[in-house]
N, C-alpha and C positions, 0 to 999 in steps of 0.2 A: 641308426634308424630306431625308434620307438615305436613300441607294440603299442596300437588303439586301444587294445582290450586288455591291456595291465589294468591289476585295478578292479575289472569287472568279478563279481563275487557269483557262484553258481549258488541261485537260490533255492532248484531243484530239479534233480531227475524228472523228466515225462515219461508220464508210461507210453505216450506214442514210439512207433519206430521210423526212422528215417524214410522219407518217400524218394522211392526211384523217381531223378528224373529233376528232382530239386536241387537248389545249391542251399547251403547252408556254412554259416561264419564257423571258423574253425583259427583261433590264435591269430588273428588280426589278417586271415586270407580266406578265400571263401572257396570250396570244396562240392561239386557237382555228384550228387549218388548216380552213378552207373549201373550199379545191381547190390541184391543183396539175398543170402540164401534163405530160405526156409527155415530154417532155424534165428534167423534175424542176428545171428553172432558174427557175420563175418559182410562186411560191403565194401566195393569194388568202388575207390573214388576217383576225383580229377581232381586238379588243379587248375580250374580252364585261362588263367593269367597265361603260366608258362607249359600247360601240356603235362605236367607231373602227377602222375597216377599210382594209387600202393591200394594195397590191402587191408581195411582198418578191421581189427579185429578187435571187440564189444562196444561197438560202437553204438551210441546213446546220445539223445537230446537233454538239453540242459536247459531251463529257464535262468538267465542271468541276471544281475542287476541291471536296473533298466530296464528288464522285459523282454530283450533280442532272448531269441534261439540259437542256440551253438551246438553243432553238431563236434564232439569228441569222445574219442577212442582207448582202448588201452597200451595197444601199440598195434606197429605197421609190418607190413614182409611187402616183397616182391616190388616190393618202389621201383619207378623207371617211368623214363621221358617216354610221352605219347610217339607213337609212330606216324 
């Protein structure tokens, strides 16, 4: 299987923060914000394909080539299938 978004170059950080509530492209699958703290360092995602939900911590939008918005992280904890 090949990733959609090989290839795609980040052309810049937004200073927006991810909105509760939105999905957003994340490595060729798309990731629903659940929540996110006060501090904006740490949101609560899904997977809504297969139910796969983690912790992304510094997580940041990205203007890509092409224009899409990409919601990525610096890494994850507490990954697990939705219940």
């Amino acid at each position: 299987m090949t990733n959609p978004d090989a290839g795609h170059k980040i052309i810049r950080k937004l200073p927006d923060r991810p909105l509760i509530g939105e999905r957003y492209s994340n490595a060729g699958s798309v990731y629903e914000v659940l929540s996110l703290n006060t501090e904006g360092d740490k949101a609560k995602v899904r997977r809504p394909k297969d139910g796969w939900c983690c912790i992304a911590h510094g997580p940041a939008l990205y203007e890509m080539q092409g224009g899409s918005i990409e919601l990525q992280w610096n890494y994850s904890t507490d990954g697990h299938w939705d219940e």
